[in-house]
Steps between C-alpha positions, in 0.01 A plus 500: 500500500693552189855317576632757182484755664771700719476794720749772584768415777375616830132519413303225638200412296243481761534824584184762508640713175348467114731321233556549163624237258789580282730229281810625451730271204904557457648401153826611599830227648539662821260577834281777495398646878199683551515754815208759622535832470414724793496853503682525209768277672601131448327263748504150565569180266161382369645232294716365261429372144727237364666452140260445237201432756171632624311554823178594595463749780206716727668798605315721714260718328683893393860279549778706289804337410845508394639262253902412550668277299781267645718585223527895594367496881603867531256610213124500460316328242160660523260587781158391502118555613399194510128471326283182566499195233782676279859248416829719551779366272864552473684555315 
């Protein structure tokens, strides 16, 4: 097991569903929070990237999200299909 690597909030990784591996990296000085997207609506907190750090993550497979930055909470950065193997990077 790969201590590297994280998994969204709520989603235990022994459970019965296929993962994808993703890396996302954030260049900028403040938190970036990554949140599914549902129906075309905001879902739950995935995670949250720190300052000038990385983190590895398996979503589950066909996972959209929505990228918010802690500096404008009330604003979207981007949404996202996630695609296996590719590195997200903000800004």
């Amino acid at each position: 097991m790969d201590l590297d690597i994280y998994y969204p909030y709520n989603i235990p990784f022994f459970t019965d569903i296929k993962f994808i591996n993703v890396k996302f990296i954030n260049n900028e000085d403040h938190l970036i929070n990554i949140y599914f997207v549902k129906n075309d609506k905001l879902g739950n907190l995935a995670g949250i990237i720190f300052p000038q750090s990385y983190r590895k993550y398996q979503f589950p497979e066909n996972s959209i999200v929505a990228i918010i930055s802690d500096k404008k909470p009330n604003k979207y950065h981007c949404f996202i299909k996630l695609k296996d193997g590719m590195t997200y990077i903000y800004p």
